[in-house]
MARZA-887780 format. One record per atom (N, C-alpha, C): residue in one letter; x, y, z. Coordinates in steps of 0.1 Angstrom, whole numbers, plus 2048, in hexadecimal, padded with zeros to 3 digits. Atoms other than C-alpha are relative to their C-alpha. Example, Ala and Ser with C-alpha at 12.3 -4.5 7.8 and 13.67 -1.06 7.14 Angstrom:
2
A8097F4800/A87B7D384E/A80980C800/S7F77F5800/S8897F5847/S7F880B808/
This chain:
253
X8068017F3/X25CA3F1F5/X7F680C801/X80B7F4800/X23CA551FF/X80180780E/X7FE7FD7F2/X23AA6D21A/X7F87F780A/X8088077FA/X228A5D237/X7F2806800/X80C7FD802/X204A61239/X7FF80980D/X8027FA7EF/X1F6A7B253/X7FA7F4805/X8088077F1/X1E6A69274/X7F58067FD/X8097F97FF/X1CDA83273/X7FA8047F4/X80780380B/X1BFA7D24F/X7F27FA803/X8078087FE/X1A8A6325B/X7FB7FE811/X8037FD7F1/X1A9A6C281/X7F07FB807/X80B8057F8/X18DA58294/X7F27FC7F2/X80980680C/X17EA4C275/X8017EE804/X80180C7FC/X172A2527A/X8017F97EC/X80480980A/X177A0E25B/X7FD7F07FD/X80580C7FF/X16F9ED24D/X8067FC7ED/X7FA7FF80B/X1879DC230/X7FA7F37FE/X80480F802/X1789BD220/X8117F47F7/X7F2806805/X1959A5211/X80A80A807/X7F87F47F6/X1A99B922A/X80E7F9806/X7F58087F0/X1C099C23E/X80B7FB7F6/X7EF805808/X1DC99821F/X7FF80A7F2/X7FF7F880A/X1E69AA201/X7FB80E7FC/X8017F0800/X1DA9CB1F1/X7F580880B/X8097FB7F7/X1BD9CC20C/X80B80180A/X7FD8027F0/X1D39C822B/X8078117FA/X7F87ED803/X1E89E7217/X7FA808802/X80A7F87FE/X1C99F5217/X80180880E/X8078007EC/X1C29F023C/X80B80B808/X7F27F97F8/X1E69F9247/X7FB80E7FB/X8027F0803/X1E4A1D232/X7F3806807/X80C7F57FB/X1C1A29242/X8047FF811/X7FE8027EF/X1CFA1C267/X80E80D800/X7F67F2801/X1EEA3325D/X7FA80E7FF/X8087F1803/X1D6A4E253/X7F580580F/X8097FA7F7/X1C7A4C277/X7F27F8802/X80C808800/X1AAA33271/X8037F380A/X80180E7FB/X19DA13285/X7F67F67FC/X80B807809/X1899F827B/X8007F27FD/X80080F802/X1869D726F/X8067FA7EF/X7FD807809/X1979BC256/X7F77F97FF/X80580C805/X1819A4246/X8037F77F6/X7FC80F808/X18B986234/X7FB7F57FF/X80280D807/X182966226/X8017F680E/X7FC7FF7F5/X19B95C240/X806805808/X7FC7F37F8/X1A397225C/X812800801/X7F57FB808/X1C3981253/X80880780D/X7F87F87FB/X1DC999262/X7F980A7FE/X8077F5803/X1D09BD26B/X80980E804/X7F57F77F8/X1E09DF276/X7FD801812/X7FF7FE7F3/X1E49E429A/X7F1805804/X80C7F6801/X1C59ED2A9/X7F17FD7FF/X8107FF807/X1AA9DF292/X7FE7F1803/X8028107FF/X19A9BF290/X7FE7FA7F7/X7FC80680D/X19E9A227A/X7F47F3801/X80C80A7FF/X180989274/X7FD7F97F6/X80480C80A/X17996E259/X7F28097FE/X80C7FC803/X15B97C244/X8007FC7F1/X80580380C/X15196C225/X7F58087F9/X80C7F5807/X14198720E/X7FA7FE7F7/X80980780A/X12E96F1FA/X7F37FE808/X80B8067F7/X11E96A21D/X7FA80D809/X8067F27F9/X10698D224/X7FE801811/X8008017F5/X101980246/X80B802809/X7F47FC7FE/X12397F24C/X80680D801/X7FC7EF801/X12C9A323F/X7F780B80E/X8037FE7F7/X1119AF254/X80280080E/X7FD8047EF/X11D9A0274/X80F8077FF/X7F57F8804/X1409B226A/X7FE80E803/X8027F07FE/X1319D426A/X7FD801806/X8038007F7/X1209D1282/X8097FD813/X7F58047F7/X13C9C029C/X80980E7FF/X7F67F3802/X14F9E128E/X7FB80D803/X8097F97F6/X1349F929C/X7FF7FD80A/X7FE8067F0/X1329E52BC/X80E806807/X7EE7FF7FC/X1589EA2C0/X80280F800/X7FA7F3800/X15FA0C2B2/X7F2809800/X80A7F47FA/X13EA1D2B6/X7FD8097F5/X8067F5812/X139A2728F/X8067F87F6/X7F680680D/X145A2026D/X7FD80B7F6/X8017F8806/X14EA39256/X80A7FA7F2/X7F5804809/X162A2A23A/X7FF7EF7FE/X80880F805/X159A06227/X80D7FC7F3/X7FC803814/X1739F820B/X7FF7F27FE/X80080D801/X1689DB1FA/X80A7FD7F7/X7F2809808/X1859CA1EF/X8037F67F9/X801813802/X17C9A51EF/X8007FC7F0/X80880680F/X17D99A1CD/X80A7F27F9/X7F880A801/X18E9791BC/X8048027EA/X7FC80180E/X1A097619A/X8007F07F9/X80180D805/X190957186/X80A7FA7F3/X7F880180A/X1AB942171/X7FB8057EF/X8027FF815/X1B194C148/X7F67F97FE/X80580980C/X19893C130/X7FB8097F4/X80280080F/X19093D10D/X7F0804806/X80F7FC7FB/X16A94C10B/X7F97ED7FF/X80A80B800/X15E926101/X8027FA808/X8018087F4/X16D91711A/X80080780F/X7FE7F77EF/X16392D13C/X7F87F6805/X80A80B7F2/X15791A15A/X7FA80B800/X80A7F77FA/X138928161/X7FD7FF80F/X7FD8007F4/X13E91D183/X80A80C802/X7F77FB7FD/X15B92E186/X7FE815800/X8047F0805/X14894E176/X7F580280C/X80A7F97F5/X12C94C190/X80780680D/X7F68007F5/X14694A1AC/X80680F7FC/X7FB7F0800/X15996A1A0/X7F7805803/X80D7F97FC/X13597919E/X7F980480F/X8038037F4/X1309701BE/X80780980C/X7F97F87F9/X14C97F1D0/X8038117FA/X7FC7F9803/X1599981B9/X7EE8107FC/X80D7F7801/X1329AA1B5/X7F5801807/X8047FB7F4/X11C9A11CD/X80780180C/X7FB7FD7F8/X13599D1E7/X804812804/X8007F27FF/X1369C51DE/X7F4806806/X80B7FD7FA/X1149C81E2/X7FA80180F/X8028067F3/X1109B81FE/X806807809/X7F97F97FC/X1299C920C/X7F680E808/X80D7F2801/X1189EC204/X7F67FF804/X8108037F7/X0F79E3210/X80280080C/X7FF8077F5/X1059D6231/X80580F808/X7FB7F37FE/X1169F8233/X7F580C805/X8057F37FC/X0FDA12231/X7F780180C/X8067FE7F0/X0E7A0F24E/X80C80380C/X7F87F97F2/X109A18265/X80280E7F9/X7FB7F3802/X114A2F24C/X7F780C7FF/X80E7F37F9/X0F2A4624F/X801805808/X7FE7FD7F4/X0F9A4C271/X80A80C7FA/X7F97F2803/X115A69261/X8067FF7F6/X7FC80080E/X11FA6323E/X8097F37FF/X7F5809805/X13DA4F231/X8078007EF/X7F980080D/X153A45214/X7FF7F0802/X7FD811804/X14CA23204/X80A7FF7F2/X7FA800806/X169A181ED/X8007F17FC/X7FE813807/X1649FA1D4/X80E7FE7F7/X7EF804809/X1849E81C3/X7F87FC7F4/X80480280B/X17C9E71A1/X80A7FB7FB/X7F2803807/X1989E4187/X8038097F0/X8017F580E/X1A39F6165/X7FB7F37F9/X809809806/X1939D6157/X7F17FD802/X80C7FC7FF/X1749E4164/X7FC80B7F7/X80A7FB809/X1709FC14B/X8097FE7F2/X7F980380F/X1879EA12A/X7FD7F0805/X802811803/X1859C2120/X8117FE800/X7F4809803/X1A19A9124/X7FB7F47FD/X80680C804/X1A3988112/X8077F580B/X7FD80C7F8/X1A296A123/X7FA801810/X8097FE7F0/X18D97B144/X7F58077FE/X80E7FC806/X16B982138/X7F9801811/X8078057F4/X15F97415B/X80681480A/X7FD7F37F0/X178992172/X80080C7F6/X8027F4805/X1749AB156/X7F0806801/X8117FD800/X14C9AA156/X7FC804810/X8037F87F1/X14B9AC17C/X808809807/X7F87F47FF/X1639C717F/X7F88107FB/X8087F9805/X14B9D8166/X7F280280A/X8088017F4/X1329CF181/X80080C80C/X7FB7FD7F6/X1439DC19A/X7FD80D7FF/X8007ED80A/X143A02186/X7F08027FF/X8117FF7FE/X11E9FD185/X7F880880C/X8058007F3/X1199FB1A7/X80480D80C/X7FB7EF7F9/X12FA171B2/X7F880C7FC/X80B7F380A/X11AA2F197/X7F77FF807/X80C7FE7F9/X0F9A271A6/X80080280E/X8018027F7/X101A221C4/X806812807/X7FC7EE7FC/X10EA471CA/X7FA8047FF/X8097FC806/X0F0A521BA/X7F27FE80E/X8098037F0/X0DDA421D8/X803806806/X7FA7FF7F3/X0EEA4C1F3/X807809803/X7FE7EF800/X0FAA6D1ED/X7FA808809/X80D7F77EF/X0DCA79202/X8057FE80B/X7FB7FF7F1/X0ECA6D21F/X80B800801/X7F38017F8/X10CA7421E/X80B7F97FF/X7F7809809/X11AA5A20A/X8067FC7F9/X7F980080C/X136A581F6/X8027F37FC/X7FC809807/X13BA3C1DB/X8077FF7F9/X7F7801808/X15BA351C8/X8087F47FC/X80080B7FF/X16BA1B1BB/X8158037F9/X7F27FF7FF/X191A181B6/X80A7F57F1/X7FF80880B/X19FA08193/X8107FC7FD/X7F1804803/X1C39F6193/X8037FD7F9/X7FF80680C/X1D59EF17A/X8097F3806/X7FA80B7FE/X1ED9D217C/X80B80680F/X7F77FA7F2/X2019D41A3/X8077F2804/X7F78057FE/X21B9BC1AA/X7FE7F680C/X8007FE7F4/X2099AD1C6/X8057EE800/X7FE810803/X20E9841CF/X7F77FC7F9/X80B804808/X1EB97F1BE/X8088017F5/X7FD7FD80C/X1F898D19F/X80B7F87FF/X7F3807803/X21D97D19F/X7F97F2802/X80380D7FF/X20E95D1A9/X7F77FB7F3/X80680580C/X1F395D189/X80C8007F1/X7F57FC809/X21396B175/X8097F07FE/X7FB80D7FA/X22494C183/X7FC7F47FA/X804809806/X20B938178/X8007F77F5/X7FF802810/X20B93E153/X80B7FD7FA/X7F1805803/X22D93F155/X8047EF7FF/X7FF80E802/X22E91915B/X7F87F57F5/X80880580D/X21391413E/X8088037F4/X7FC7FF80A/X22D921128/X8018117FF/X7FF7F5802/X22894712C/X80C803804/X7F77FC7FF/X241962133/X80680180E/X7FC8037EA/X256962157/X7F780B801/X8037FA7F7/X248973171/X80A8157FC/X7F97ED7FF/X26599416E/X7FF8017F3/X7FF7F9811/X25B995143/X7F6804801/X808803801/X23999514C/X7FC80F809/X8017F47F9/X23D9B1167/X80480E7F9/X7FD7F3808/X2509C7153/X7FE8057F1/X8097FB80C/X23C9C4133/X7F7809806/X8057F57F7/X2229D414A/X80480A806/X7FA7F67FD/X2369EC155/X80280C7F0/X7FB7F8814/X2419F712D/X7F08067FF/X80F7FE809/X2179FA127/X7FA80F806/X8087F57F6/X215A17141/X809813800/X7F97F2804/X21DA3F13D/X80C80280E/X7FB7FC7F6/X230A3C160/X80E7F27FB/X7F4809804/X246A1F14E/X8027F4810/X7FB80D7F5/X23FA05170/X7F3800803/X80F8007FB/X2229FC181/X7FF80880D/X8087FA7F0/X20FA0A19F/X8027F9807/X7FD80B7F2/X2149FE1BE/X7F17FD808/X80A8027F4/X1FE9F11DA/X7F980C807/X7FE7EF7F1/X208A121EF/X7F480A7FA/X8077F2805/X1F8A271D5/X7F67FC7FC/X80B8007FE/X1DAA171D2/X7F7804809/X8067FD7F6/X1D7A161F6/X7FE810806/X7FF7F57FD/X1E0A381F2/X7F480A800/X80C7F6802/X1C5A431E2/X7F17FB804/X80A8087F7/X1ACA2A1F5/X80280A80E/X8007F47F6/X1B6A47212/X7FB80C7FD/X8087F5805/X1ADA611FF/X7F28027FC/X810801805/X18FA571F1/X7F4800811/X8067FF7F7/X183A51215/X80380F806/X7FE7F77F2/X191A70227/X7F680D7F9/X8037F2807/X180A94223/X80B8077F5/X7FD7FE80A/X198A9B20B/X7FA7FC7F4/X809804809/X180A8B1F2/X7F4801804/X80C7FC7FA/X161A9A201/X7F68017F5/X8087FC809/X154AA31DC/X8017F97F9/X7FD80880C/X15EA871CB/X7F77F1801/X80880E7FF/X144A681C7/X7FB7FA7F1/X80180380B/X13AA521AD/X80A7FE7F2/X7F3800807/X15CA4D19C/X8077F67FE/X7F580D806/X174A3218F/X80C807801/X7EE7FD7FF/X199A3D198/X8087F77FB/X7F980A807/X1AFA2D184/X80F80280A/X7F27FE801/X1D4A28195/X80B7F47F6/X7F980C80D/X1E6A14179/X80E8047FA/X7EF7FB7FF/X207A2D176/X7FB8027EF/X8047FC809/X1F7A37156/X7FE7F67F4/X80180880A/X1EDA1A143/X7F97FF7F1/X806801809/X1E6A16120/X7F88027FD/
């Protein structure tokens, strides 16, 4: 168990979580509302949020959409200091000859410009007094896995975008980071684990705790300590840190 987070880490800071209303976003959401933040959930479909914040359907394929998000969350809280793009989708296994190229524009779509989009939609509030943008990347953003050419390349994307985009925006105040998980236990993951499992792969608990054997901490990372450090990255405790890939993976391979 962790100690609790201060309140007054994030004290009167406004945020804005994209894929926010289930899974590692909502952890997200919850940890910076514990840290003292308020703000908004966005999702796909509007989700569950922490006490407080608001929860809104926003498709981040759709810039119009994101836009009207950040903006509704200025209207409401009267600033925005803190951006994590989360949103991103994990397209099924394939073989390199057989990839839907549908299926590859679609990742592309959400998992890269949905980040973009994002980011762009962001800095016109966050000029008004700085901020902390925080992209989800993955440790398969900067190594290859077989059989996901499609969420390893826009993951690599993703690390792109963080790099330059700090590089912009540093002048005002900007921090850009990007946050790199390794394998986390969440329903997404047990449920693709799940999957393969029924194609013939290994159960779900062989499959967990091979990943767990691959890593210097002998288990995986959790949620919490992602979200942990999706708090940090935003608070002034990371004031000098921009332009970075954080790996939390429990020391993987």
């Amino acid at each position: 168990m962790h100690d609790p987070l201060p309140p007054s880490l994030l004290d009167g800071q406004v945020a804005i979580v994209t894929g926010g209303g289930r899974g590692l976003g909502l952890v997200i959401a919850l940890a910076l509302s514990a840290a003292g933040a308020r703000g908004t959930v966005a999702d796909r479909i509007e989700g569950a949020a922490p006490d407080g914040w608001l929860s809104r359907a926003c498709d981040v394929t759709d810039a119009a959409a994101i836009e009207s998000a950040m903006a509704e969350t200025v209207a409401r809280f009267g600033r925005l200091d803190i951006v994590v793009a989360n949103a991103g989708v994990v397209p099924p296994w394939s073989e390199t000859a057989a990839i839907d190229l549908d299926a590859w524009d679609h990742t592309f779509a959400v998992n890269v410009r949905g980040v973009i989009a994002t980011i762009r939609a962001a800095v016109p509030h966050l000029k008004a007094g700085g901020g902390s943008i925080v992209a989800m990347s993955s440790v398969n953003g900067v190594r290859g896995h077989p059989q996901q050419a499609a969420y390893v390349a826009s993951k690599h994307a993703v690390v792109g975008i963080v790099r330059s985009t700090a590089l912009d925006l540093g002048r005002h105040g900007i921090r850009v980071n990007a946050i790199a998980p390794g394998p986390v236990a969440t329903d997404a993951l047990v449920g693709r684990i799940e999957a393969r499992a029924a194609d013939g792969g290994p159960s779900a608990d062989e499959a967990l705790a091979a990943y767990g054997r691959d890593t210097a901490l002998a288990r995986l990372a959790t949620a919490d300590e992602v979200a942990r450090t999706a708090v940090f990255l935003a608070s002034h405790l990371a004031s000098g840190v921009t332009g970075q890939v954080i790996p939390v993976d429990a020391g993987l391979a």
